[in-house]
Each structure stands twice: as structure tokens, then as C-alpha cells.
GUFI-416987 format. One record per residue (C-alpha): residue in three letters; x, y, z. Coordinates in Angstrom, 2 decimals. Each point is the difference from the previous one (the first is absolute). Layout:
! residues N
<ala, <X, Y, Z>>;
...
END
This chain:
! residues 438
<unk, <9.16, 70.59, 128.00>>;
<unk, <-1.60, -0.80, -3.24>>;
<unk, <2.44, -2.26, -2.61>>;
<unk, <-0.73, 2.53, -2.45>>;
<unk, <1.03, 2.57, 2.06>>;
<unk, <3.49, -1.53, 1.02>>;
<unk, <0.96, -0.47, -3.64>>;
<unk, <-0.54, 4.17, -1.11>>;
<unk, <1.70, 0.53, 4.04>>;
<unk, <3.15, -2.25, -1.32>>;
<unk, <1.42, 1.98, -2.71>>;
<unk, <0.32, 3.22, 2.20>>;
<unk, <1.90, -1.97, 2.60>>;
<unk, <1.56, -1.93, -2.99>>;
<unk, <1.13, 3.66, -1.70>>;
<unk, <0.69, 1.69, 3.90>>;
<unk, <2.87, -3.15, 0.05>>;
<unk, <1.50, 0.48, -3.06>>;
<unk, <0.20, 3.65, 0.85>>;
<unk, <1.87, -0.60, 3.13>>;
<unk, <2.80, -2.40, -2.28>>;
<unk, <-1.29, -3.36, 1.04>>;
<unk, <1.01, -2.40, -3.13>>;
<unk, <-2.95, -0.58, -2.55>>;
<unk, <-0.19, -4.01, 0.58>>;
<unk, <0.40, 0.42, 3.93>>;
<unk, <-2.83, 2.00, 0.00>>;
<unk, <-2.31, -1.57, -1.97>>;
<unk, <0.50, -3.19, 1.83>>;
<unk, <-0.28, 1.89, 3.26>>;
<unk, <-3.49, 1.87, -1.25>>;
<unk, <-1.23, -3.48, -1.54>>;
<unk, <0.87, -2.50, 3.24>>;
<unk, <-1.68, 2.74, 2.52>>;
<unk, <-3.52, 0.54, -2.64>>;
<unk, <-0.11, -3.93, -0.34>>;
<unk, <0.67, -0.61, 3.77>>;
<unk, <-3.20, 2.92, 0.94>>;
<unk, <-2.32, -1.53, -2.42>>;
<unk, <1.07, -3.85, 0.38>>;
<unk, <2.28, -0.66, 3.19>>;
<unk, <3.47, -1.42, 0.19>>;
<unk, <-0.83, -3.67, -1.46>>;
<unk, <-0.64, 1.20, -3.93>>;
<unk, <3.24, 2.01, 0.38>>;
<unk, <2.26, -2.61, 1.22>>;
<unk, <-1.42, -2.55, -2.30>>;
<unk, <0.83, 2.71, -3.10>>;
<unk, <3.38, 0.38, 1.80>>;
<unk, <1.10, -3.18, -0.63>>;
<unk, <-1.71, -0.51, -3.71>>;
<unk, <0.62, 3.15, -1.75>>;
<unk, <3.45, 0.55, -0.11>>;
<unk, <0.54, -3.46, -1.98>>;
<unk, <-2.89, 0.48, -1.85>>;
<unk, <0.96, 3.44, -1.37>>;
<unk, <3.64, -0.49, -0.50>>;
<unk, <-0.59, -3.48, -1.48>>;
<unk, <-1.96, 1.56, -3.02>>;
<unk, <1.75, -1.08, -2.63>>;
<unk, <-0.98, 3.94, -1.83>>;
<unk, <2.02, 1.61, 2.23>>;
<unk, <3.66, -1.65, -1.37>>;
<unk, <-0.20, 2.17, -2.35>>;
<unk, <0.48, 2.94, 1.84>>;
<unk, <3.44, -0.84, 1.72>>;
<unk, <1.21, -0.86, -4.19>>;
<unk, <-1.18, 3.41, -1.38>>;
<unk, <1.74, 1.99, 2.66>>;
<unk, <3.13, -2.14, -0.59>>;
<unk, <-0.03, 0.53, -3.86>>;
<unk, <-0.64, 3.77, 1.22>>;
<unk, <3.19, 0.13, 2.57>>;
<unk, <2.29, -1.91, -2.82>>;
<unk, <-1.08, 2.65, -2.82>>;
<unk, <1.09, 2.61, 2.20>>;
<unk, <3.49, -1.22, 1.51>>;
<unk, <0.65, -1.06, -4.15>>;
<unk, <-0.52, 3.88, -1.05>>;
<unk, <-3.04, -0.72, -2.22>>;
<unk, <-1.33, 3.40, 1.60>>;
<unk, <3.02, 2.07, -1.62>>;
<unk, <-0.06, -2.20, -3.12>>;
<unk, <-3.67, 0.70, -0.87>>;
<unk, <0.87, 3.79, 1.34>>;
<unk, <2.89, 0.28, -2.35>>;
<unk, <-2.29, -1.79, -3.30>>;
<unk, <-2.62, 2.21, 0.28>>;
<unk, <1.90, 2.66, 0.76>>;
<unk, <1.54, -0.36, -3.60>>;
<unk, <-2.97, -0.05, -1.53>>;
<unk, <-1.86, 2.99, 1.47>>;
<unk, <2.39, 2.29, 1.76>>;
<unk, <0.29, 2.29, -3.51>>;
<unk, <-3.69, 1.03, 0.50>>;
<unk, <-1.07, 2.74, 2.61>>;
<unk, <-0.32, -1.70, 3.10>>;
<unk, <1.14, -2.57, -1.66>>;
<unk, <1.98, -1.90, 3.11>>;
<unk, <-3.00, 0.59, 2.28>>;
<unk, <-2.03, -2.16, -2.68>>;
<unk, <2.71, -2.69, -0.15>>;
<unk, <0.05, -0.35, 3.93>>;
<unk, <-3.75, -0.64, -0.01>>;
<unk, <0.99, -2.93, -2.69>>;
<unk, <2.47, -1.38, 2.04>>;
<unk, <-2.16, 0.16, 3.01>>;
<unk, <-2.56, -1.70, -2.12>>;
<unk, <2.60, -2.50, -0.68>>;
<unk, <1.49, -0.66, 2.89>>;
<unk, <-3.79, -0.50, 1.55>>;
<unk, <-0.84, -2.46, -2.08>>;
<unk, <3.40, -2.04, 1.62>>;
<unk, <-0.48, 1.16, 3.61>>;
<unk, <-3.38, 0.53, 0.50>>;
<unk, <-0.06, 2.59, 2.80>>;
<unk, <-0.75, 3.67, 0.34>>;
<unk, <2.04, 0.98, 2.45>>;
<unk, <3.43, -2.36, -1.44>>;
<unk, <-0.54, 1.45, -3.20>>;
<unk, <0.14, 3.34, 1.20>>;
<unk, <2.62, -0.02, 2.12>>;
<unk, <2.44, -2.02, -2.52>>;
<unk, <-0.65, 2.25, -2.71>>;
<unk, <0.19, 2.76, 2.29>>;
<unk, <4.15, -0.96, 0.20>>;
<unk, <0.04, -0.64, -3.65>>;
<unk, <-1.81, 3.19, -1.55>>;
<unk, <-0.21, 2.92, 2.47>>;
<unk, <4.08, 0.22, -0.29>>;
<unk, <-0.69, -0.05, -3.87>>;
<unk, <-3.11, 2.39, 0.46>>;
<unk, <1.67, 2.83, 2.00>>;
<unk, <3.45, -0.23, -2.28>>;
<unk, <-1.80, 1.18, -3.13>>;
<unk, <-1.92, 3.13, 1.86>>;
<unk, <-3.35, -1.35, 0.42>>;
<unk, <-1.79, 1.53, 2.73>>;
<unk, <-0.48, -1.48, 3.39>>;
<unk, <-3.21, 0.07, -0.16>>;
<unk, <-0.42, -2.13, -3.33>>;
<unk, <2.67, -2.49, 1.11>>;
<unk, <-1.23, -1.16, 3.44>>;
<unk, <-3.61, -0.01, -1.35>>;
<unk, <0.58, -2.06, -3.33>>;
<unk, <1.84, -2.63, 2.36>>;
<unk, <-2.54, 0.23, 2.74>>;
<unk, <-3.25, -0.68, -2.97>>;
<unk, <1.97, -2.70, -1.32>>;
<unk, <0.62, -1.87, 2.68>>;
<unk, <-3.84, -0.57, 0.08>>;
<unk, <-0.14, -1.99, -3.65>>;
<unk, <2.23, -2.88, 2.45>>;
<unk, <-3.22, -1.15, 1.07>>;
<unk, <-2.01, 0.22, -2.78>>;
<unk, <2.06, -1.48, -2.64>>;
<unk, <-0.03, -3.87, -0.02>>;
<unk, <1.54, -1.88, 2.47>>;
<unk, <-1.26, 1.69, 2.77>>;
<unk, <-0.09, -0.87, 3.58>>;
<unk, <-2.87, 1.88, 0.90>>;
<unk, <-1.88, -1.56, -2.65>>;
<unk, <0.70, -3.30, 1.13>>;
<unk, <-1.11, 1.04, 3.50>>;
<unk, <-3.62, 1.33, -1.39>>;
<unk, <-0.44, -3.15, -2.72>>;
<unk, <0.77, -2.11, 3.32>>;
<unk, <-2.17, 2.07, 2.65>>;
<unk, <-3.12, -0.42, -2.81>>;
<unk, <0.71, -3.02, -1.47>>;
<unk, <0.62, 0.88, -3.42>>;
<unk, <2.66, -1.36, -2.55>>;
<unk, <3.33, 1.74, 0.05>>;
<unk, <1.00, -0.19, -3.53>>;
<unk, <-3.71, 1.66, -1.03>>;
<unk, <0.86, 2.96, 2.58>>;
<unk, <3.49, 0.32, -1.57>>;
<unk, <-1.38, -0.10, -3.81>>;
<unk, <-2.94, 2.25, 0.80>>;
<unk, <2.84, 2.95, 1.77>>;
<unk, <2.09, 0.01, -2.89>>;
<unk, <-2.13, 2.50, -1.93>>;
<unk, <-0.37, 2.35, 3.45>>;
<unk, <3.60, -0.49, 0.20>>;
<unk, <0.72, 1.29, -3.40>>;
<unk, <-2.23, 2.84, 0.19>>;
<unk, <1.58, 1.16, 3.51>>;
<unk, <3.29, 0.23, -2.14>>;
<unk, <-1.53, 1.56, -2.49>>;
<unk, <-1.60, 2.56, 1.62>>;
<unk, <3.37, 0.98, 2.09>>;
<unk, <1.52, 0.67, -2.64>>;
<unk, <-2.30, 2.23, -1.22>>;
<unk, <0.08, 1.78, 3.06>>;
<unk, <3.30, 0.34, -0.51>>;
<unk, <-0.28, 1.55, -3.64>>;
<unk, <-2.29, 2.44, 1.42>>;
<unk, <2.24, 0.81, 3.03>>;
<unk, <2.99, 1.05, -1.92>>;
<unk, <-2.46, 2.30, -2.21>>;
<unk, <-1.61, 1.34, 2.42>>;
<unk, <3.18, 0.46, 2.66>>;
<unk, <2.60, 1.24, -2.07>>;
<unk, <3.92, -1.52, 1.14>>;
<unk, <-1.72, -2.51, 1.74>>;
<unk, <1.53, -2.89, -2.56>>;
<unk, <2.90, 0.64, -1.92>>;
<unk, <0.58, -1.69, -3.15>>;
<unk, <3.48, -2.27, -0.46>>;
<unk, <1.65, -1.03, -2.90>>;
<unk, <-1.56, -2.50, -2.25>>;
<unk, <1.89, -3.44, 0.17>>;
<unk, <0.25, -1.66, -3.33>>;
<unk, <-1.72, -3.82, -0.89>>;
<unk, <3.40, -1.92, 0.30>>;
<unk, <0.44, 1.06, 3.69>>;
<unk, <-4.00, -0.59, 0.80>>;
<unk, <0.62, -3.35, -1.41>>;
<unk, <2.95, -0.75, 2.31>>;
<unk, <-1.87, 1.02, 2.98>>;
<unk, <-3.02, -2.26, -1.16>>;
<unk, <2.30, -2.57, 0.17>>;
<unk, <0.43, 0.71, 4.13>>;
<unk, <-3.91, -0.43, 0.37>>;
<unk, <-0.83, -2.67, -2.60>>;
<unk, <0.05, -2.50, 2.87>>;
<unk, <-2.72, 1.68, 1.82>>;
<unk, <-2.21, 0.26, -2.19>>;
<unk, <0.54, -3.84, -1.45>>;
<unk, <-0.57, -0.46, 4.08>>;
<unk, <-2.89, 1.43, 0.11>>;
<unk, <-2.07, -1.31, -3.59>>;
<unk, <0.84, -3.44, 1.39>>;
<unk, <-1.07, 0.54, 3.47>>;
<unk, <-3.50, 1.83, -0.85>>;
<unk, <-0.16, -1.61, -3.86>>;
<unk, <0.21, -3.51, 1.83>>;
<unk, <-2.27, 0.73, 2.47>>;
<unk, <-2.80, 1.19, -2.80>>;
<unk, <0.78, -3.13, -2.21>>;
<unk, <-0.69, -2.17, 2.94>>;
<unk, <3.72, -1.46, -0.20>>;
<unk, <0.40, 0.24, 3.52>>;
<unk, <-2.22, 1.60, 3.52>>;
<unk, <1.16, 3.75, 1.30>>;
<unk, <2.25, -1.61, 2.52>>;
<unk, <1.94, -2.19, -2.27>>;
<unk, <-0.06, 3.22, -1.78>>;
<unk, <1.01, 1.84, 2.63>>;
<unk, <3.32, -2.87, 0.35>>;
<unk, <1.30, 0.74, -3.60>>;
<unk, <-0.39, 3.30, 0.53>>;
<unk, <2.40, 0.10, 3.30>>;
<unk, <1.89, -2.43, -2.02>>;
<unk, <0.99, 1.79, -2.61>>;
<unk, <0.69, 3.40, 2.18>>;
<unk, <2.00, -1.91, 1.94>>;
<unk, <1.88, -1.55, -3.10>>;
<unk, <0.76, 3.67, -0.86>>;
<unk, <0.65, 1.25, 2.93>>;
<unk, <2.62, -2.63, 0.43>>;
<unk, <1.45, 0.39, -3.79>>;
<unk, <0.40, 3.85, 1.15>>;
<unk, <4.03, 0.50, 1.13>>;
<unk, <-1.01, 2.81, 2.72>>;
<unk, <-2.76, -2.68, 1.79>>;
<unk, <1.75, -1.17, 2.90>>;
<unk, <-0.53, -2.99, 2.23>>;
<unk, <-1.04, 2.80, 2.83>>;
<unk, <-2.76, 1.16, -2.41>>;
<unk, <-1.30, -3.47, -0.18>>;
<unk, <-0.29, -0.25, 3.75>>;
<unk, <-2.05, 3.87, -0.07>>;
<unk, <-2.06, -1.21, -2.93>>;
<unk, <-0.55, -3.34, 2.36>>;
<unk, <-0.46, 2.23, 3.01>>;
<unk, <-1.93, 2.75, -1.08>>;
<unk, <-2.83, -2.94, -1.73>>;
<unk, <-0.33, -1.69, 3.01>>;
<unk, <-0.81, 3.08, 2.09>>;
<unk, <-2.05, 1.57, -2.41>>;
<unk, <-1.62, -3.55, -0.49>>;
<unk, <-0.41, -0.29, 3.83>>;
<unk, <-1.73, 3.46, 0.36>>;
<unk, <-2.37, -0.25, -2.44>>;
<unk, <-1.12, -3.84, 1.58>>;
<unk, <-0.48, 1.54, 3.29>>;
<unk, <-2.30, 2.66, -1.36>>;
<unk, <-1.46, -2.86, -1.45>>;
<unk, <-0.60, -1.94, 2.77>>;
<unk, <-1.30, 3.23, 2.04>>;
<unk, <-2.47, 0.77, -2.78>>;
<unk, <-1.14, -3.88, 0.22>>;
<unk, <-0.70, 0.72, 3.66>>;
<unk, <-1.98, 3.17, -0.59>>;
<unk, <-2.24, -0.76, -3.17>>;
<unk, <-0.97, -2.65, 2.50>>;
<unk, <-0.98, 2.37, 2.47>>;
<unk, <-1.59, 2.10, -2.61>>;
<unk, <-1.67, -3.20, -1.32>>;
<unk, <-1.60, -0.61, 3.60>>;
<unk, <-1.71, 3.25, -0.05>>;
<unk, <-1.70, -0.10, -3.35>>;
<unk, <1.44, 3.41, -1.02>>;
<unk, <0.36, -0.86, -3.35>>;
<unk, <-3.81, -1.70, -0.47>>;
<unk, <-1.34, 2.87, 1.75>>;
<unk, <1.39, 2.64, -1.80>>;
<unk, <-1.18, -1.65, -3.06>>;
<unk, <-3.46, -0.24, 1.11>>;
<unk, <-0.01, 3.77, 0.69>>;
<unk, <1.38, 0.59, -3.23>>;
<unk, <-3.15, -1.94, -1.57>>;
<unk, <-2.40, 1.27, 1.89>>;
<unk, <0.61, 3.66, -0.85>>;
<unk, <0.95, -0.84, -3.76>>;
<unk, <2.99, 1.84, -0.17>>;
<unk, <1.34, -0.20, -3.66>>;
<unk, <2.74, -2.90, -0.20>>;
<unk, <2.50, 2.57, -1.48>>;
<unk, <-0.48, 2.91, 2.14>>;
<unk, <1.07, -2.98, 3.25>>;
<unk, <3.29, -0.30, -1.92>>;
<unk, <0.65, 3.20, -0.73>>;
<unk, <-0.50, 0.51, 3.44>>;
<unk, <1.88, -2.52, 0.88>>;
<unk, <3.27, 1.36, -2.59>>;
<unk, <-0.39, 2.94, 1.91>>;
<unk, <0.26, -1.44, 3.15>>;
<unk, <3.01, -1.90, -0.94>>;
<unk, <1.56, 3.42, -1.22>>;
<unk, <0.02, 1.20, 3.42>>;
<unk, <0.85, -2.99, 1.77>>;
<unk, <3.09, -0.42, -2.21>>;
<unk, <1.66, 3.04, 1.24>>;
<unk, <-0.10, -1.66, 3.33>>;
<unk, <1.06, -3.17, -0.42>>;
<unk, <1.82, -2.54, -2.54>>;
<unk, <-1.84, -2.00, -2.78>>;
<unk, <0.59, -3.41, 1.53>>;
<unk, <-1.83, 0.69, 2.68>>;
<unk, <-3.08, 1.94, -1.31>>;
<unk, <-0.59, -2.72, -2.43>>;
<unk, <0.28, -2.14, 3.10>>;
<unk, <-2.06, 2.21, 2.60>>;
<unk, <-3.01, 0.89, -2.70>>;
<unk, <-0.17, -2.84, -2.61>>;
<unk, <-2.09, -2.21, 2.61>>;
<unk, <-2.32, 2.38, 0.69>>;
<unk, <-0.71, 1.87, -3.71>>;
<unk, <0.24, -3.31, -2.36>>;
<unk, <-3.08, -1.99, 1.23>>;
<unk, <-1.85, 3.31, -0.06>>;
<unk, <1.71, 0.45, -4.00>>;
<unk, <-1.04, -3.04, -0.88>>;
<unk, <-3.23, 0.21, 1.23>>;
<unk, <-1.16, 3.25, -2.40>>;
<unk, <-0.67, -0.63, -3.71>>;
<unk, <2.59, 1.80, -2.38>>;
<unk, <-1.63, -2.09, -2.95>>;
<unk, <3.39, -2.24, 0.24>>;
<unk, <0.72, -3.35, 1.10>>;
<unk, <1.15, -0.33, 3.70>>;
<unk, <3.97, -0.90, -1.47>>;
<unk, <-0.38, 3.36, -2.10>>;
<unk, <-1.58, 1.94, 2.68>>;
<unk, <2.92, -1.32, 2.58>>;
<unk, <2.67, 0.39, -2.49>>;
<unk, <-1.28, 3.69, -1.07>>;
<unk, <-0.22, 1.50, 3.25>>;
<unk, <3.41, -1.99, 1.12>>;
<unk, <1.50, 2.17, -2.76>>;
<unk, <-1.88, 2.96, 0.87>>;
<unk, <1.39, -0.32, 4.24>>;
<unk, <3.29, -0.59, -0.91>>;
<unk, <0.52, 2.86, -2.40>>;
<unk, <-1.95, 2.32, 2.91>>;
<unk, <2.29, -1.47, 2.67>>;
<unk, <2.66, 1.09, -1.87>>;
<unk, <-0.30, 3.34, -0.54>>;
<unk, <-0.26, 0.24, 3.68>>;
<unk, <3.48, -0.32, -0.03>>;
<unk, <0.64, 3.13, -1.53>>;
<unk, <-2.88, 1.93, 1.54>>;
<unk, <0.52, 2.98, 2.11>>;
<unk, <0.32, 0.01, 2.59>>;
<unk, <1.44, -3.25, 1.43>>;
<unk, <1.70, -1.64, -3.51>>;
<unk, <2.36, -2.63, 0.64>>;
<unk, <1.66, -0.65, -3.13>>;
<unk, <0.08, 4.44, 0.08>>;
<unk, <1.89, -0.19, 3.10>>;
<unk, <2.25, -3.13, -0.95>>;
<unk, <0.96, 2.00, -3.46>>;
<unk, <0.34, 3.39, 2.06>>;
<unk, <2.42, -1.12, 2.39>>;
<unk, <2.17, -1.64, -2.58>>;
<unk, <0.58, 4.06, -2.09>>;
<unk, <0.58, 1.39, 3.43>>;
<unk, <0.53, 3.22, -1.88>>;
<unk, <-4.16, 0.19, -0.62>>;
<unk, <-2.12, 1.32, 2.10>>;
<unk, <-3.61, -2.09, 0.55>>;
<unk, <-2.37, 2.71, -1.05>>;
<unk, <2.17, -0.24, -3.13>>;
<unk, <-0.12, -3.73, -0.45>>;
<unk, <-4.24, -0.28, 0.43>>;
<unk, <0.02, 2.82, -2.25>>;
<unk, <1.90, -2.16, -2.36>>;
<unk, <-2.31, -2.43, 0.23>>;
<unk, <-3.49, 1.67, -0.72>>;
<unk, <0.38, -0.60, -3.97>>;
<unk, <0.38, -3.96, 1.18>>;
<unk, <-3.00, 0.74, 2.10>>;
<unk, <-2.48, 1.68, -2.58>>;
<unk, <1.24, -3.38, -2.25>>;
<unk, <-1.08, -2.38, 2.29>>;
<unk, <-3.70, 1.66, 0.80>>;
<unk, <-0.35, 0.34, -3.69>>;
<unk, <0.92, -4.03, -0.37>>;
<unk, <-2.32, -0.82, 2.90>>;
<unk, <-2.47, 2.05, -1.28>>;
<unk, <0.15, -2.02, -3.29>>;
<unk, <0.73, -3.44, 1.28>>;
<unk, <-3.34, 0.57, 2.39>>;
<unk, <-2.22, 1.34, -2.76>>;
<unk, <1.18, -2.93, -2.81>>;
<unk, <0.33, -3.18, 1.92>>;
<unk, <0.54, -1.68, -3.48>>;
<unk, <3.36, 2.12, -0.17>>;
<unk, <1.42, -2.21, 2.63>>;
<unk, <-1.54, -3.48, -1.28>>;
<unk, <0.79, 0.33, -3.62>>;
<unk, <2.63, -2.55, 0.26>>;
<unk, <-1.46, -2.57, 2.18>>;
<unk, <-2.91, 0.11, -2.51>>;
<unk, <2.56, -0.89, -2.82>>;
<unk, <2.18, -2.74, 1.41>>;
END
């Protein structure tokens, strides 16, 4: 069998796995140790065996990842969820829909601390839907706000998917934060406009509450001033060049856990789960890791990637129409699976072929661009009909809501997030302004 051949043939088998429950990392290194064995024998294998587990998990990159989810674990055991809940609550619960908007701020918020999708969604899914359902709002509205923004975890800087891409393609971390802040903003942005039209359009569907006056806003800034001090030191430091994204990503679990601690409900058992629940999350993601070394190996061997980019070239295919199909591709594949490990699966294989095609950028701005571009895509998978994770994870938190109800809830969130693509893909400057500046 041709090398080419075994490469497209792996994905099937690697999908037909998956399908049938076998863990994401186990399979990968299962898929990657038999392709490398067919094409090269048993000596190449053993040899990468007993070199690539040090060599990965000695990269000096990946510490960060371990800090960020710590910071992330503290910030929720110290109730900065419900604090930045509560805030913006204050300040936009008057207006139509007004709570709605403010849970997409504190999602917003509490991504930019946690730095996970699926986290952020399920801990402002305790904090908000309770809040949500109290003051009338319709299921439908409730479970689909949370579910849309528990997507802007990722995006938002620090991220730990974006850490995982700059790493995979070798770019630097802090220009892959800087250039998703302006995505990030828009996302927010744009749900809440969603959300404006929803209640317009759908009438009930968001309540209005009484307005809460500037001396009580001010007393429940004073809950969340700490997070946000955390966070313009952790990303301001990083931009000045004061200190690299992992010692960044130290003060940052520092000062969660400072809080944490300072809070009189944080108990010394929610020290041990915010312990606990970092080390297996940490764990999980470096086996992945290791199983993705093991199959872009594999996938190296068969010159997938070169050859596709040859037959790319040789037809002339427009550079933008490959990643829009490409965006597309990852649209479908992210109601399938979770974003770790499309960025993992698909990265190897589509980057060299990106990088390849002339956008009239640099390489950096071409990698960082479409970086943006995947992540955003790989996002919205997660609220995609009809397999949406953070859907499901928001859906069977109400209990009360039926699932047609919550994707229908989410289709304003949807439309949003084409539209940003849409935009993002046709002005490439949009998401490079800043990196041009600083």
C-alpha cells in the first residue's frame, strides 16, 4: 500500500475509534505506532518510544499549561464566576435582556481567567441559569446564552488551546494572545447583539429587573477588582516583556490562589479538588499530546501534508477558497469531536499546506491569521447542531428545557459567529491591527 494512501486510510480508522469511545490520546498513539511500524518496521518506533515522551514533556512551553488551568480551578472554587455574574448583572440587568447580556460579560470574564470552553460553561452554567430562569426568561434564551458563551473561554487571552496551536506551529504565544483579543471582543459583542435582537424579536423571552443604583455597582466592583488587577498584570506583563507566558502564567495562579485562600467559604478540601482536578486535567491533555506526537509522525512518514500541497499547486486553487474549505471542514468536524483534539488531529496536515499559499502576508501573519480563524471555527462547533457539547453540558444543567429548545436558543449565537468569520476571513487586517501597533 502506497504511504500516501495509508495517511487519507488513517483518519477513517482514526474517526471509526473515537466513535466506538476509545480515548482521543490512546488512539492516536495506537493509529500512529501501527502507520509508522507498516511504512518503517519496529526499530524507528521503539527508538521514538524511548525519545519522545522526554522530549515532549520536557518542553519548557508546555509549563504553562498546568499554571493556566490552576489560576482557572482557583478562580472558580474563590466565586469569581458569581462575582463577575453579580457586577455585570448590576450594570445591565435594567435593559431588555439585560441579564442574558451580563452573563455573556461574565463568561467573557471568567474566560479570560480560566481559559476553557467547556469550564466556562459549565461554571457559569451554576452561577446564571438559577438567576436566568428566576426572572422568567425563556428556556430557550437561557441555556443558549450560556452555551455561546462558553465559547469566548477559548478565544479570550489566556487560552489553552492557543498555546497548543502557537506550540504545534511554532509561533510566539504572547503574539497569538494579542492578535485574539480583537476576535474576542467582537464575539462578545456580537452576542450581545443577538441578544438585543432576540428579546425584540421573541417577545417574554428576557424580562427586565430593577435597575440597581451606582453605590451598590460600586460595592460589587469591589468583589471583582482583584480579577481584573490579576489579569492586566498577567497579560500587561507579558506584552511589556516583564516576564515569559509561563512566569505569567505563575502570577496568575498566584494570585487566584491568594484569593481563593483570603475567601472564608474556600476550604482546605477545595484546595485538594483545585490540586486534583489540575493534575488530571493536566495529565489528559499530555497524553493527547503525546498520542498526537506519535501520529503527526506517522502522518509525517507518508508525505500527506507535501502531497496535498503539491496538488493544491498544481491545480491553482485560490489560497482563500483552501481555507474556507478548510473552516468548513472544521465546522463539521467540531460537532463530532472536542477542540483539543481537532487542532491536534488537522493542524499537521493543513499548516504546511497554509503556509505554503500566498495571502500577500508574512508567514507569522499568515500562521497567526488562520490560527485565529480555526479556533473561532472550532468553536462554534461546539454549539452546532447536531452534536454541541457545550449545548448538551448547558442543557442538562436546566433539566426543565428541552434540546430542540436549547439549539434553538442558540441560532442568534450562530448567525453571530458566521457573520464574524465571514468578516475576520474577508479583512485579515481586522485581526492583525494590534500586532501591527505594538
Amino acid at each position: 500500500m502506497e504511504k500516501f494512501t495509508l495517511g487519507i486510510i488513517a483518519f477513517p480508522i482514526l474517526f471509526s475509534m473515537l466513535a466506538l469511545r476509545v480515548p482521543i490520546g490512546l488512539a492516536m498513539l495506537i493509529v500512529g505506532c501501527s502507520g509508522t511500524i507498516l511504512i518503517a518496521g519496529w526499530l524507528p518506533i521503539l527508538s521514538q518510544v524511548k525519545t519522545s515522551a522526554w522530549h515532549l514533556f520536557s518542553n519548557y512551553s508546555l509549563s504553562v499549561i498546568p499554571l493556566f488551568l490552576l489560576m482557572g480551578n482557583f478562580a472558580g472554587k474563590a466565586g469569581m464566576s458569581e462575582a463577575l455574574f453579580k457586577f455585570t448583572g448590576a450594570c445591565l440587568g435594567h435593559r431588555k435582556g439585560g441579564v442574558a447580556m451580563a452573563a455573556i460579560g461574565a463568561c467573557a470574564g471568567f474566560g479570560a481567567i480560566c481559559g476553557s470552553s467547556l469550564a466556562t460553561a459549565a461554571t457559569m452554567g451554576k452561577v446564571a441559569l438559577p438567576e436566568l430562569r428566576r426572572l422568567g426568561y425563556s428556556g430557550a434564551l437561557s441555556t443558549g446564552t450560556l452555551a455561546a458563551g462558553g465559547t469566548l473561554g477559548i478565544l479570550i487571552p489566556p487560552s489553552v488551546i492557543l498555546i497548543i496551536y502557537s506550540i504545534l506551529t511554532e509561533q510566539n504565544i504572547a503574539k497569538m494572545f494579542l492578535a485574539a483579543f480583537i476576535p474576542g471582543i467582537l464575539a462578545a459583542l456580537g452576542y450581545i447583539l443577538a441578544i438585543a435582537l432576540y428579546v425584540r424579536f421573541v417577545k417574554d423571552s428576557g424580562p427586565t429587573k430593577d435597575r440597581v443604583g451606582w453605590k451598590q455597582r460600586l460595592s460589587l466592583f469591589k468583589n471583582i477588582w482583584q480579577i481584573i488587577l490579576i489579569f492586566i498584570v498577567m497579560i500587561g506583563g507579558i506584552y511589556l516583556g516583564w516576564f515569559t507566558p509561563t512566569e505569567g502564567g505563575a502570577i496568575g495562579a498566584g494570585g487566584a490562589g491568594l484569593i481563593a485562600i483570603s475567601n472564608k467559604n474556600f476550604k482546605f478540601k477545595d484546595l485538594v479538588d483545585v490540586i486534583e482536578n489540575t493534575a488530571i486535567t493536566s495529565a489528559m491533555i499530555f497524553l493527547v499530546l503525546l498520542g498526537a506526537e506519535f501520529f503527526n509522525s506517522f502522518i509525517a512518514l507518508t508525505q500527506l501534508p507535501n502531497q496535498l500541497g503539491e496538488i493544491v499547486l498544481e491545480n491553482n486553487f485560490s489560497p482563500y477558497l483552501i481555507v474556507a474549505c478548510i473552516l468548513v471542514l472544521y465546522l463539521f468536524l467540531g460537532c463530532l469531536m472536542d477542540s483539543l483534539a481537532m487542532i491536534l488531529l488537522t493542524i499537521p496536515v493543513f499548516f504546511p499546506l497554509i503556509i505554503s499559499l500566498d495571502f500577500g502576508m508574512s508567514a507569522e501573519e499568515t500562521a497567526i491569521w488562520f490560527g485565529i480563524l480555526t479556533l473561532i471555527v472550532v468553536e462554534v462547533g461546539l454549539i452546532t447542531p447536531p452534536v454541541g457539547l457545550n449545548v448538551f453540558i448547558i442543557n442538562k444543567m436546566a433539566g426543565d428545557v428541552s434540546i430542540t429548545d436549547t439549539f434553538k436558543g442558540v441560532l442568534p449565537f450562530l448567525f453571530s459567529d458566521i457573520l464574524r468569520v465571514i468578516i475576520l476571513f474577508s479583512f485579515p487586517g481586522i485581526t492583525l491591527f494590534l500586532l501591527k501597533i505594538f
